[in-house]
C-alpha positions as CSV (number, residue, x, y, z in Angstrom):
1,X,0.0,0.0,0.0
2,X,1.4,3.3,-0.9
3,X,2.2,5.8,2.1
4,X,3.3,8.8,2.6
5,X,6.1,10.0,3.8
6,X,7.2,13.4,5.5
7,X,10.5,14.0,5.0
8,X,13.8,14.9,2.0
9,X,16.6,16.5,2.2
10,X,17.2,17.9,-1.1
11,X,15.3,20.0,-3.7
12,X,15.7,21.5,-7.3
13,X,13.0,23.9,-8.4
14,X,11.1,22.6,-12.2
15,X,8.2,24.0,-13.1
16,X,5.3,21.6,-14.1
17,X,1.4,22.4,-15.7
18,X,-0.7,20.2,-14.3
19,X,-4.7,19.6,-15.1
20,X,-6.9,21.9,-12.8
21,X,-8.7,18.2,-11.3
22,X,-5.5,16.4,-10.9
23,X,-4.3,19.7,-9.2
24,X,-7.3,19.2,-6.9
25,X,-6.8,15.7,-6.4
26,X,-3.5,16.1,-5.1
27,X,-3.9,19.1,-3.1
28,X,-7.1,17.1,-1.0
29,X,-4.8,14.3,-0.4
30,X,-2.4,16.7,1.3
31,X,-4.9,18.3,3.5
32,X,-5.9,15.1,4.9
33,X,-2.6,14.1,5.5
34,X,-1.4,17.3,6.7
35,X,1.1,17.8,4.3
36,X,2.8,20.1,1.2
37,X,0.8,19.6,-2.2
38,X,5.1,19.2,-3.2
39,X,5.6,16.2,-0.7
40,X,2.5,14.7,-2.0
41,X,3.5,15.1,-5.8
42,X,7.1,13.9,-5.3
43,X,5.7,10.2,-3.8
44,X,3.1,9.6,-5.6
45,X,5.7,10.4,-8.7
46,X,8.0,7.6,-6.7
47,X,5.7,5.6,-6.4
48,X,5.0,5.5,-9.9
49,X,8.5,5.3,-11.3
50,X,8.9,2.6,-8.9
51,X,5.5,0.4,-10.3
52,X,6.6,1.5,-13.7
53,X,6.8,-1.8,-15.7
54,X,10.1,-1.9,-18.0
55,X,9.5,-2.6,-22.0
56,X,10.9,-6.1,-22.7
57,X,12.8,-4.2,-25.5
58,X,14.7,-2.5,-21.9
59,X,16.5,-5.0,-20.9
């Protein structure tokens, strides 16, 4: 189950554009976990390089 975390260490700034729901989405999710709409984006975009099946082609 995925969980979120509170804490890093070290940041770069990029900018993103994001949909206005998924921008929503994300930003409920943090309230409920009392957290930064960042934090939340940076797991959830662990989370899905991490369940990110590889192409055969890959290796």
């Amino acid at each position: 189950m995925f969980r979120l975390k509170r804490e890093y260490t070290e940041y770069e700034n990029k900018s993103l554009r994001l949909p206005k729901d998924l921008i929503g989405k994300v930003q409920t999710l943090a309230n409920e976990n009392q957290m930064s709409f960042n934090k939340v984006v940076i797991q959830c975009i662990e989370y899905a390089l991490d369940h990110t099946e590889k192409n055969a082609n890959d290796g």
